[in-house]
Residue frames relative to the residue before (quaternion, step in Angstrom):
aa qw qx qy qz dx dy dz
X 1.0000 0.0000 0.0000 0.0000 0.00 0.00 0.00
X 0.4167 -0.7493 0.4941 0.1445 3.62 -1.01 1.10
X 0.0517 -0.8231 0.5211 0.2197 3.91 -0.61 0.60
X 0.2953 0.8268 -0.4527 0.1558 3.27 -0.52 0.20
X 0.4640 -0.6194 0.4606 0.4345 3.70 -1.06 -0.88
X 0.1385 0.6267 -0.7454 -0.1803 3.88 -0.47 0.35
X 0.7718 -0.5391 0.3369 0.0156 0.80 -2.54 1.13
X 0.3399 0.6480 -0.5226 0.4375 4.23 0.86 0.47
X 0.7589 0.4644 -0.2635 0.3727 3.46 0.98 -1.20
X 0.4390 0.7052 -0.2971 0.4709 3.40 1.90 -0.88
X 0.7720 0.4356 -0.2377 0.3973 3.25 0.34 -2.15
X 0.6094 0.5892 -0.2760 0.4532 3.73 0.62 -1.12
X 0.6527 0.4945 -0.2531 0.5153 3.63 0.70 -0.99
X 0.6621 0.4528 -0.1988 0.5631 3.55 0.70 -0.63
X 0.5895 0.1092 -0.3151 0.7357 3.97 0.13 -0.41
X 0.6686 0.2414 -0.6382 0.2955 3.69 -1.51 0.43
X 0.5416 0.5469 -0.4073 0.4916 4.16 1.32 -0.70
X 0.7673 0.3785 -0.2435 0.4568 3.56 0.23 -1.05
X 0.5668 0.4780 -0.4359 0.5102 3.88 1.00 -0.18
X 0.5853 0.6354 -0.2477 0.4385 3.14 0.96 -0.84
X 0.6443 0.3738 -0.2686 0.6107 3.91 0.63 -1.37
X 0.7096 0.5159 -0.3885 0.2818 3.70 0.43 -1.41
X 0.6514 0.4708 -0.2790 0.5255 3.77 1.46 -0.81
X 0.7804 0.3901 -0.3047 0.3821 3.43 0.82 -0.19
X 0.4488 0.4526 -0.4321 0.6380 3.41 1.58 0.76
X 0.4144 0.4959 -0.5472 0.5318 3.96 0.33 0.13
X 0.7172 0.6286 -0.2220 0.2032 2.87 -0.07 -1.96
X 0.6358 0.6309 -0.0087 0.4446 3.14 1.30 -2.05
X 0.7102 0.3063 -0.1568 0.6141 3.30 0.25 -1.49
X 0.7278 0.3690 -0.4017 0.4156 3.71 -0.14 -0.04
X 0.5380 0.5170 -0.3969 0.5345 3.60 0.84 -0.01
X 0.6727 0.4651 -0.3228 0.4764 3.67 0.73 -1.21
X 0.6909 0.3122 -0.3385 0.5573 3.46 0.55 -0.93
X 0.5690 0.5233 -0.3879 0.5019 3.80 -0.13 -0.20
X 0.5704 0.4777 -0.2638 0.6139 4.06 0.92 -1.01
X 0.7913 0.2591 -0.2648 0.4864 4.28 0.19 -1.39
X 0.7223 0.5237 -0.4175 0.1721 3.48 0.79 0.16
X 0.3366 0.7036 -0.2339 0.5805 2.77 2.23 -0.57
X 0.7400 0.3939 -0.2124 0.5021 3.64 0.48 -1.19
X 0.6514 0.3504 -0.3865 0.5510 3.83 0.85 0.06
X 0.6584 0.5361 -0.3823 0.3647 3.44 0.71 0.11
X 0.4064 0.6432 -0.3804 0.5257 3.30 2.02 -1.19
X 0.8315 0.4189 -0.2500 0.2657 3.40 -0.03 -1.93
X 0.4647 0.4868 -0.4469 0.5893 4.24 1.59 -0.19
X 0.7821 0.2992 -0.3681 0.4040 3.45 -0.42 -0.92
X 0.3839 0.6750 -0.3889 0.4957 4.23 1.13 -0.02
X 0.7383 0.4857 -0.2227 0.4117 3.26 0.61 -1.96
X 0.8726 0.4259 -0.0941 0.2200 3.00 0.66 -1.78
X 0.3796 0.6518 -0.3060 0.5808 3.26 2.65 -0.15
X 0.6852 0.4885 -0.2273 0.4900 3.29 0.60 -0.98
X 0.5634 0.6532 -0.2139 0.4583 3.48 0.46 -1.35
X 0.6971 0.4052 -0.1569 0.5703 3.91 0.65 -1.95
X 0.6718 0.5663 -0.3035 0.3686 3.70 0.96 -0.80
X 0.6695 0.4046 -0.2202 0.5827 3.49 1.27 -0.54
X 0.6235 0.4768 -0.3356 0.5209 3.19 0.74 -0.21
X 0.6166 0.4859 -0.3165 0.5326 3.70 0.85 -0.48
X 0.6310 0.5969 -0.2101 0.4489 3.34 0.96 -1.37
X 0.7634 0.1368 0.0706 0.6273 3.79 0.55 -1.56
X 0.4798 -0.7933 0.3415 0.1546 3.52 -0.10 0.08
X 0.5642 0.4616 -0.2236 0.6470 2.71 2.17 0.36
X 0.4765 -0.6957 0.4246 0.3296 3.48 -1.08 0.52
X 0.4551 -0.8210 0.3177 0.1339 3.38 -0.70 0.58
X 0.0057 -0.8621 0.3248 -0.3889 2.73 1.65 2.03
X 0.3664 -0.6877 0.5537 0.2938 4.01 -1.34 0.60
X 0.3598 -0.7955 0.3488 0.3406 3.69 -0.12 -0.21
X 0.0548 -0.7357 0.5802 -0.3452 2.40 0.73 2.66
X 0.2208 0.6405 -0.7325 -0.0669 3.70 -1.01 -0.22
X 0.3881 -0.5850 0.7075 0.0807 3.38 -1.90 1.54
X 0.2738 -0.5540 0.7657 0.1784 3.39 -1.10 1.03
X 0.5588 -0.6702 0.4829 0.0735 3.08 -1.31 1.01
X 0.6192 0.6590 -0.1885 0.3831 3.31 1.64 -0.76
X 0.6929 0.0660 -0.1908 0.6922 3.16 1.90 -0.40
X 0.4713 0.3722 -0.7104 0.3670 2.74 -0.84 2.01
X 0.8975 -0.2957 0.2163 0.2456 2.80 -1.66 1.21
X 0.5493 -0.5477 0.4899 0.3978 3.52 -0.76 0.92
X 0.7493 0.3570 -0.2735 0.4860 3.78 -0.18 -1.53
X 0.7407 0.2037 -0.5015 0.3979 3.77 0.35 0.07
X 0.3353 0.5606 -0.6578 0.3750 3.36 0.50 0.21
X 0.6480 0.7157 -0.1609 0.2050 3.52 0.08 -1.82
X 0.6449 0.5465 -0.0556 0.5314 3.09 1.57 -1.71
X 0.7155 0.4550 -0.2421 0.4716 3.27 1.16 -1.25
X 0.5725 0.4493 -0.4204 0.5419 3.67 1.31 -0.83
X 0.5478 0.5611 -0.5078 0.3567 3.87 -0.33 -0.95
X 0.9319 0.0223 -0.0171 0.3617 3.52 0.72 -1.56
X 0.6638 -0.6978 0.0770 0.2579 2.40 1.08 2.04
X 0.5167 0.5655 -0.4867 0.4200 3.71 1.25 0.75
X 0.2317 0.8740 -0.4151 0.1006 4.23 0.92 0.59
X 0.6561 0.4265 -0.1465 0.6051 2.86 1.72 -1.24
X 0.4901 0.8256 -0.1061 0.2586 3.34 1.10 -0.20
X 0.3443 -0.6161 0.5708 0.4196 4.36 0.58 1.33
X 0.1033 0.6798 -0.7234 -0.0630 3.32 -1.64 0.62
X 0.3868 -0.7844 0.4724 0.1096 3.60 -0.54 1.39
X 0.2849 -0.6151 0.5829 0.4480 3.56 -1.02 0.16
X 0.5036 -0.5779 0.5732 0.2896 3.73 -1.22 0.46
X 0.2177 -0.7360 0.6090 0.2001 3.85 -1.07 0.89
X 0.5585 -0.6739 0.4116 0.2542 3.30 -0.51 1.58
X 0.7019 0.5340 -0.1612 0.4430 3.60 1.07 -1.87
X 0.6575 0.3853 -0.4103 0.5009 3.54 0.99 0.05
X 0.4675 0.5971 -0.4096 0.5072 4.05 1.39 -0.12
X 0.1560 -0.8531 0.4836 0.1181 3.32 -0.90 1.04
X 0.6923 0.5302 -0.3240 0.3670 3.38 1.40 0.61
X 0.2638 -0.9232 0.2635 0.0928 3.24 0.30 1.65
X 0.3077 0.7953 -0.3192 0.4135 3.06 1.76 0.63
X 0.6866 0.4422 -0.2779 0.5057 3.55 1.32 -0.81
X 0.2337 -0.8643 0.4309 0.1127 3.24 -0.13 1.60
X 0.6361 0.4800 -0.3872 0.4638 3.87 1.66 -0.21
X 0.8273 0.3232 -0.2757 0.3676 3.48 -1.46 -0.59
X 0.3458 0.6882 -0.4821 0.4176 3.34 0.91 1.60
X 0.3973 0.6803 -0.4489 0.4218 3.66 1.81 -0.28
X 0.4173 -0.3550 0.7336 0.4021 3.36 -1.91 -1.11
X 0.6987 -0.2865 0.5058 0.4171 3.66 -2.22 0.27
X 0.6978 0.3490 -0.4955 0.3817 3.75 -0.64 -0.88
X 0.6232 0.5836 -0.2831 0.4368 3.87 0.78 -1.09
X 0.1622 -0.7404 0.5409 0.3646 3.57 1.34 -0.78
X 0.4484 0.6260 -0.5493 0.3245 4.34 1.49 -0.22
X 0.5669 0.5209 -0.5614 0.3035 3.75 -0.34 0.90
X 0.3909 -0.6283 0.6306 0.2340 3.31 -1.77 0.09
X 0.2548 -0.7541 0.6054 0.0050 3.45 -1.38 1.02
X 0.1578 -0.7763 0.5929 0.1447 3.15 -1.10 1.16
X 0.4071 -0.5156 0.6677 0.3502 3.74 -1.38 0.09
X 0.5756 -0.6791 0.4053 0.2078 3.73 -1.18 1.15
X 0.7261 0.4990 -0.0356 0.4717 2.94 1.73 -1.55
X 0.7644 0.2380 -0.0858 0.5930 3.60 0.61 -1.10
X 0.1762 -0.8902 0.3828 0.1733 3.89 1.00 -0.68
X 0.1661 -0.7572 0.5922 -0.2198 2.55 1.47 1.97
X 0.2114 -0.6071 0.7499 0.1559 3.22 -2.06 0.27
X 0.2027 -0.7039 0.6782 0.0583 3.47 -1.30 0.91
X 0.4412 -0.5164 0.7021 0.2138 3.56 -1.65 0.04
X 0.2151 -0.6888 0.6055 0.3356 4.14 -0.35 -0.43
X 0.7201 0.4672 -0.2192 0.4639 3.13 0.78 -1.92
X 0.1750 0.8857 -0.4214 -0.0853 3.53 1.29 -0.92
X 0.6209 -0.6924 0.3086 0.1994 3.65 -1.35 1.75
X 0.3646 -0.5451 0.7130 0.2481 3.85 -1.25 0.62
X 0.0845 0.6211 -0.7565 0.1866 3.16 -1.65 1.11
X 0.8394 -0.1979 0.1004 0.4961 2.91 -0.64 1.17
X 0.8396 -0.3339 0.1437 0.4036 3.29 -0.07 1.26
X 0.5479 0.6149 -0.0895 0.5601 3.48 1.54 -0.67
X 0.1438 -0.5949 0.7879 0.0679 3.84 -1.16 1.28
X 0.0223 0.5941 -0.8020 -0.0583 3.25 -1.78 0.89
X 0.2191 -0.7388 0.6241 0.1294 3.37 -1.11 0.85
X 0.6497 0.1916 -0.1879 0.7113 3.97 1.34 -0.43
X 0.6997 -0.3470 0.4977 0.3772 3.59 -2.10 -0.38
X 0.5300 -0.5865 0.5615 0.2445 3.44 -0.38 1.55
């Protein structure tokens, strides 16, 4: 009688390990991305506390003296802006240097970069430009 391992027992051992790593990288990568979306929401609702603070504070928003015609952006942000009713609507670029929480590590670019935040003049919605893919899905504000 032979001892040993065959090699059925080898192969088998090996696809249940790799089913195993292959489910626990799903797993993974959906948490991370699930983790940076959450964290791009934190960093709007940040903007847009702050943002209401200066505006409460000074009476002005705390804006560069950008305005985004609305006409050229992106179909889906157009969209976003109608849903919440800011389409027709001055949208400013937010000045990062007037934001006192240095924790928000996006909307520190320029427009060509699309890295900035956008306010609505009226309702003082915050946008994303570059705004994040989740799940198949661009959100440029907080769904």
């Amino acid at each position: 009688m032979k001892k040993g391992v065959t090699m059925s027992v080898v192969l088998i051992s090996v696809v249940v390990m790799m089913l195993i790593i292959t489910a626990a990288t799903v797993v993974g990568k959906t948490s991370i991305d699930t983790a940076n979306y959450e964290e791009f929401k934190s960093s709007l609702s940040r903007v847009s506390d702050n943002v209401n603070e200066y505006y409460i504070k000074n009476k002005t928003l705390p804006v560069k003296n950008e305005v985004i015609a609305t006409n050229s952006l992106e179909e889906s942000f157009r969209l976003e802006l109608d849903r919440k009713g800011d389409l027709n609507e001055k949208l400013f670029v937010v000045d990062m240097s007037k934001i006192s929480d240095s924790s928000i590590t996006i909307g520190r670019g320029n427009v060509s970069s699309k890295d900035v935040f956008l306010v609505s003049e009226t309702s003082q919605n915050i946008y994303y430009l570059k705004g994040y893919k989740f799940k198949n899905v661009i959100a440029y504000g907080v769904l």
